[in-house]
C-alpha positions as CSV (number, residue, x, y, z in Angstrom):
1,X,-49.2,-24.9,62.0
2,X,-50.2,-22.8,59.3
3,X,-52.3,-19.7,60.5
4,X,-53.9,-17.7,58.0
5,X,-55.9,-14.3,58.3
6,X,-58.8,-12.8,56.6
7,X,-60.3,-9.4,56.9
8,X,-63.1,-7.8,56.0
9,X,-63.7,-4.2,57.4
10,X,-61.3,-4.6,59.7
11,X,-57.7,-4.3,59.1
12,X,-55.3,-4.9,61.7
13,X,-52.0,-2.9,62.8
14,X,-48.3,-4.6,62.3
15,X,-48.7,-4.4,66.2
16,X,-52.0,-6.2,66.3
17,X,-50.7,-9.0,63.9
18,X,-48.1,-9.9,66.4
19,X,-50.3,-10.1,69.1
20,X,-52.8,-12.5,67.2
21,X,-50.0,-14.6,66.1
22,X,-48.6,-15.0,70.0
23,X,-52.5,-15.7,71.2
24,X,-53.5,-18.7,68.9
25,X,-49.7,-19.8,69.1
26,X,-50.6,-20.8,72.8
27,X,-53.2,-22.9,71.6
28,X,-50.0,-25.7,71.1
29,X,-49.7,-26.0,74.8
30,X,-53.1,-28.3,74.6
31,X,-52.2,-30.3,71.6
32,X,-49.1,-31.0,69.7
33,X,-51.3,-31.9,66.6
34,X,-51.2,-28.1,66.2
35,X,-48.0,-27.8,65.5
36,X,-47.9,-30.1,62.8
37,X,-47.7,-28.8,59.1
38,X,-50.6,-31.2,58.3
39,X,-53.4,-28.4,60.8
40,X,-54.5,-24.9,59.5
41,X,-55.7,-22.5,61.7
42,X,-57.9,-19.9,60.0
43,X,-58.9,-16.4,61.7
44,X,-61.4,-14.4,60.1
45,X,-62.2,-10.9,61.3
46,X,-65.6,-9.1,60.2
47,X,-66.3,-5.7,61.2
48,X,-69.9,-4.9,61.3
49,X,-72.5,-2.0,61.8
50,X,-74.6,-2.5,64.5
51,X,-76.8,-1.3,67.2
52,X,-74.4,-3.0,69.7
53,X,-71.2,-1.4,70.4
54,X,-70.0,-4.4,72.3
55,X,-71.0,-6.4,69.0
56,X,-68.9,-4.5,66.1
57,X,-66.2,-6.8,65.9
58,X,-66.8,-10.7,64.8
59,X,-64.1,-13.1,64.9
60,X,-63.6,-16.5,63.9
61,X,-61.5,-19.1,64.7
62,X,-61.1,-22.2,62.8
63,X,-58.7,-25.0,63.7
64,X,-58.7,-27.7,60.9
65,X,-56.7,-31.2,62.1
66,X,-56.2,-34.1,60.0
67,X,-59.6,-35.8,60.6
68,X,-61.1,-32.8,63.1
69,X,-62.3,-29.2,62.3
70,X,-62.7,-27.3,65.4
71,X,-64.6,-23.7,65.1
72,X,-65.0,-20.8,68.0
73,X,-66.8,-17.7,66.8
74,X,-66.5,-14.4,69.6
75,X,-68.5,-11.0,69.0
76,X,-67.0,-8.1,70.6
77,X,-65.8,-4.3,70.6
78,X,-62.2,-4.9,69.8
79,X,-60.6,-7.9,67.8
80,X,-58.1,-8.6,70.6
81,X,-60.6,-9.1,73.7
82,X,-62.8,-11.4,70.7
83,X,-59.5,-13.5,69.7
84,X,-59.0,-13.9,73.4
85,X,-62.5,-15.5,74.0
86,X,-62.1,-17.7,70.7
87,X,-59.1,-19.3,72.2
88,X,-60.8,-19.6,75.5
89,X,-63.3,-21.7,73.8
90,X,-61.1,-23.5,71.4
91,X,-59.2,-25.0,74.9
92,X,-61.9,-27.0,75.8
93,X,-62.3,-28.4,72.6
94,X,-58.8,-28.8,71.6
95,X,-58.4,-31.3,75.5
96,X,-61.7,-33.3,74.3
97,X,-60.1,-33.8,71.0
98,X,-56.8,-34.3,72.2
99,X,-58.6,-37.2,75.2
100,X,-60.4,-38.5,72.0
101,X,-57.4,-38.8,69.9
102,X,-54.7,-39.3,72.1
């Protein structure tokens, strides 16, 4: 698995790194095809001005498999709560694939 980061108004801490690393890492439990060198997961993090508090932070999750691209998109105040609710999403899709695949 390959798991890049991109940033844009939002940078994250050494700490916070770690932590976003460890959250889509659990994401192999559902599917071993994650592991493999051949998927890319891709986490892209906009901050944003808006009326919202609970809608300055937008995350993105995209989890690109051989023949599959699987995309989760969360809006909310911090970047850790919004990674958390991408993966939450990306479960579901990740045991359909997997049931589809398998």
């Amino acid at each position: 698995m390959r798991l890049t980061h991109y940033e844009k108004g939002y940078f994250y801490t050494a700490k916070e790194l770690m932590m976003l690393a460890k959250k889509v890492g659990r994401l192999t439990r559902y599917c071993n095809k994650i592991k493999d060198e051949s998927s890319v997961v891709h986490v892209e993090t906009v901050s944003r001005n808006t009326k919202k508090e609970k809608d300055s932070v937008k995350v993105m999750i995209t989890v690109t498999f051989p023949r599959k691209t699987l995309r989760a998109e969360s809006r909310k105040k911090d970047a850790l709560s919004a990674i958390d609710r991408c993966c939450e999403k990306l479960e579901s899709q990740i045991e359909k694939y997997k049931a589809q695949h398998a």
